[in-house]
C-alpha positions, 0 to 999 in steps of 0.5 A, spaced: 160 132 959 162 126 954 169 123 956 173 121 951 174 112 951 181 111 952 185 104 950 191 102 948 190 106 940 188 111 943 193 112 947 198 112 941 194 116 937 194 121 942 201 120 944 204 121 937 198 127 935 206 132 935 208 128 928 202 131 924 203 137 928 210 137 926 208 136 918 204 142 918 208 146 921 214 144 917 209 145 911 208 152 913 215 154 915 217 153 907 210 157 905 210 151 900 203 152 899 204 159 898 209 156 893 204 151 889 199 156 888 194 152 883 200 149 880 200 141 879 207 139 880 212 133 880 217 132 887 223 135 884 220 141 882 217 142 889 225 141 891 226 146 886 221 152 889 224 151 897 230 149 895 230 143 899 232 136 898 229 130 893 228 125 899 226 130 905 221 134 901 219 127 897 217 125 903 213 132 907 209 131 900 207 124 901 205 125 909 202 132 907 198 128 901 196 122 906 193 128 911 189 130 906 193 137 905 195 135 898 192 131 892 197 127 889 195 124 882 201 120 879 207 124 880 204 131 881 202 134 887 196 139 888 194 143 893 187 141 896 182 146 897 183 147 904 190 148 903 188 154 899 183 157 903 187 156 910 195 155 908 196 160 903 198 167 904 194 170 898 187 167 902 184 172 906 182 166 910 190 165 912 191 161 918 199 161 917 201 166 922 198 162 929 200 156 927 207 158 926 207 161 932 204 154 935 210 152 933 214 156 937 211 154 943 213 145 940 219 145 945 217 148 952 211 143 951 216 138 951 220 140 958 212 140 962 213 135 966 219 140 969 214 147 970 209 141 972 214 140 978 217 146 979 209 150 978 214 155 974 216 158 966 220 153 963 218 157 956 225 162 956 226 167 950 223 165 944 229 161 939 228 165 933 228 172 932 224 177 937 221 180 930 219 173 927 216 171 934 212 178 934 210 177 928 207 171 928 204 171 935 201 178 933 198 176 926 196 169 929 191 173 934 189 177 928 187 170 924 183 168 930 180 173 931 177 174 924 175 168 925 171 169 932 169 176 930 162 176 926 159 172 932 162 175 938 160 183 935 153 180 934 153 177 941 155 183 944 151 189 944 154 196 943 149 199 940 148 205 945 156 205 946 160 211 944 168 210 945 171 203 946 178 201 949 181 195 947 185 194 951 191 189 950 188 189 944 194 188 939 193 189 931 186 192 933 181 186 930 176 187 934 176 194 935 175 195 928 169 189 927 166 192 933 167 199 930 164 196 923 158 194 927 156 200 930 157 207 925 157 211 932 162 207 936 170 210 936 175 206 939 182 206 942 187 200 942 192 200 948 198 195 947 205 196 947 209 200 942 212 195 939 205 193 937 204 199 934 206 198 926 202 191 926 195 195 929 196 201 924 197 195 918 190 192 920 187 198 921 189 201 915 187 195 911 180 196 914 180 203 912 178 205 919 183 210 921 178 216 922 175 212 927 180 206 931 186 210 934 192 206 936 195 209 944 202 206 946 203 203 952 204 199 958 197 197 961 201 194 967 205 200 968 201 207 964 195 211 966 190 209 960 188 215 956 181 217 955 175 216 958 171 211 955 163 207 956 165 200 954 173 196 956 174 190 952 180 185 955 180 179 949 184 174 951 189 178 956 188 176 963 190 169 962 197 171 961 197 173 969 195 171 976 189 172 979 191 179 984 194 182 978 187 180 972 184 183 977 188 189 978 186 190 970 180 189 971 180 195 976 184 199 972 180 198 965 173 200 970 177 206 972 177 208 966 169 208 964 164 214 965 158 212 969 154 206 966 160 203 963 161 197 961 167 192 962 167 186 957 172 179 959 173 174 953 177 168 955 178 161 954 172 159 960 173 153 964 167 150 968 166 152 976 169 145 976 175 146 973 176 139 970 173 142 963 172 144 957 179 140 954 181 147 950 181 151 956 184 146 961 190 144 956 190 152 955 192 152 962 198 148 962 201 152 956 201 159 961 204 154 966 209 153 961 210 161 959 208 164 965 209 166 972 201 165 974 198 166 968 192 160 968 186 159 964 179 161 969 172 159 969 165 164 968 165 164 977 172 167 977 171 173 972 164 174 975 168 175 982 174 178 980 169 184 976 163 183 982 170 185 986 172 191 982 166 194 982 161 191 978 153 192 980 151 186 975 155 181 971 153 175 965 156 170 961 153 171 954 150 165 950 156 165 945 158 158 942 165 159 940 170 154 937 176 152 943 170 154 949 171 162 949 167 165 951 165 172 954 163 175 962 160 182 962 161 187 968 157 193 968 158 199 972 
């Protein structure tokens, strides 16, 4: 693994990473370039749109504008075509909604050094509304998995399935790409109610409602419904202890029929645990928000499926941004 050199610049330039963050997130909270469109206008009349102040918003353009977002020509500001693709509302490619809850999750990143000593949460109920953090949590996942979709439904074979549960899947993205891939397939998304008109919205949008339903429920709680030959657990089981991921694992396998198929998608440390950086940065995040919640490596999946029952477990080959990765147990 390729360590990174550390000196003096670099240590600074890590050290103060947040501005830039801090500079999108604003630019994001204001939609600004929702606001801009393909419009080339002058500071004032940007002020104008977000009903903000000349010298604040003078000042976000140009910062916005040195990081690229923007292109400044005189006194006019454009939208670059990154910005257009990725922050703009009206792009299918929006990328707003998990940037915006990343920007939710700014100030108990700043109190780490708290859940560091204690080894407990220090992430409490959400500052904004329950509603808005719902929606950019839900809709953040949605981004993200419109991104990773295309390459994980080819990576994973379901060609010989017939009902799949997505189980924790929230709005359904991967339920509704894997049902697209495969003509037979029909699926089941399990989550909490309140996910419910979030799944029904993206399921409607794919036109897709003849074949992925959306169950209510608790997964720690509720029986799942049905009997399925595939169990898909995207991005969950990092939220919750080991005792607990594998009890979710069991559960899923449970609700297979004979030669069924469990299938883990996870931010996937190595065995050592002192890599990938994404994986092992997202580890501290469930530090900060959860009561055991931690990222795992392939070799704790593997074991936690061997142990529910699995009779062969794999990684797939499956290059994906930010390390996620994919262990199937088949039962």
């Amino acid at each position: 693994m390729r360590r990174q050199a550390w000196g003096p610049g670099e240590l600074l330039e890590t050290s103060g990473a947040y501005w830039k963050s801090c500079t999108l997130h604003a630019a994001v909270k204001l939609d600004l370039f929702s606001r801009l469109g393909d419009a080339s206008l002058q500071a004032e009349e940007i002020a104008g749109l977000v009903r903000g102040s000349a010298r604040g918003v003078g000042s976000l353009l140009n910062a916005l504008s040195a990081m690229g977002l923007l292109l400044k020509a005189g006194d006019r500001y454009r939208a670059s075509e990154a910005a257009r693709k990725w922050l703009a509302r009206d792009s299918d490619s929006y990328l707003g909604h998990i940037l915006l809850h990343h920007h939710h999750l700014v100030d108990s990143w700043g109190r780490l050094d708290e859940a560091v000593l204690s080894g407990q949460p220090v992430r409490g109920r959400p500052s904004v509304s329950s509603e808005e953090w719902r929606e950019s949590f839900l809709m953040g996942m949605f981004n993200m998995a419109m991104a990773a979709a295309p390459r994980v439904v080819a990576a994973l074979d379901l060609s010989s399935r017939r009902r799949l549960l997505d189980l924790g899947g929230g709005p359904g993205t991967y339920a509704i790409h894997f049902c697209r891939a495969n003509p037979r397939l029909r699926a089941s998304v399990f989550d909490l109610p309140a996910t419910r008109p979030f799944a029904e919205k993206t399921i409607d949008r794919f036109q897709m409602r003849e074949r992925v339903e959306f169950a209510p429920g608790d997964y720690h709680l509720d029986p799942i419904p049905g009997r399925f030959d595939v169990a898909w657990l995207s991005h969950i089981l990092h939220a919750e202890g080991p005792e607990e991921s594998l009890a979710l694992i069991r559960k899923a396998s449970a609700a297979l029929e004979p030669g069924g198929m469990v299938a883990i998608h996870e931010f996937i440390l190595d065995d050592t645990k002192d890599g990938p950086l994404f994986p092992a940065l997202f580890a501290l995040n469930m530090l900060l928000g959860t009561p055991a919640g931690r990222a795992y490596s392939g070799h704790e999946l593997a074991a936690m499926l061997r142990e529910a029952g699995a009779i062969r477990c794999r990684r797939l080959p499956l290059e994906m941004p930010n390390d996620s990765g994919i262990v199937v147990g088949e039962f």
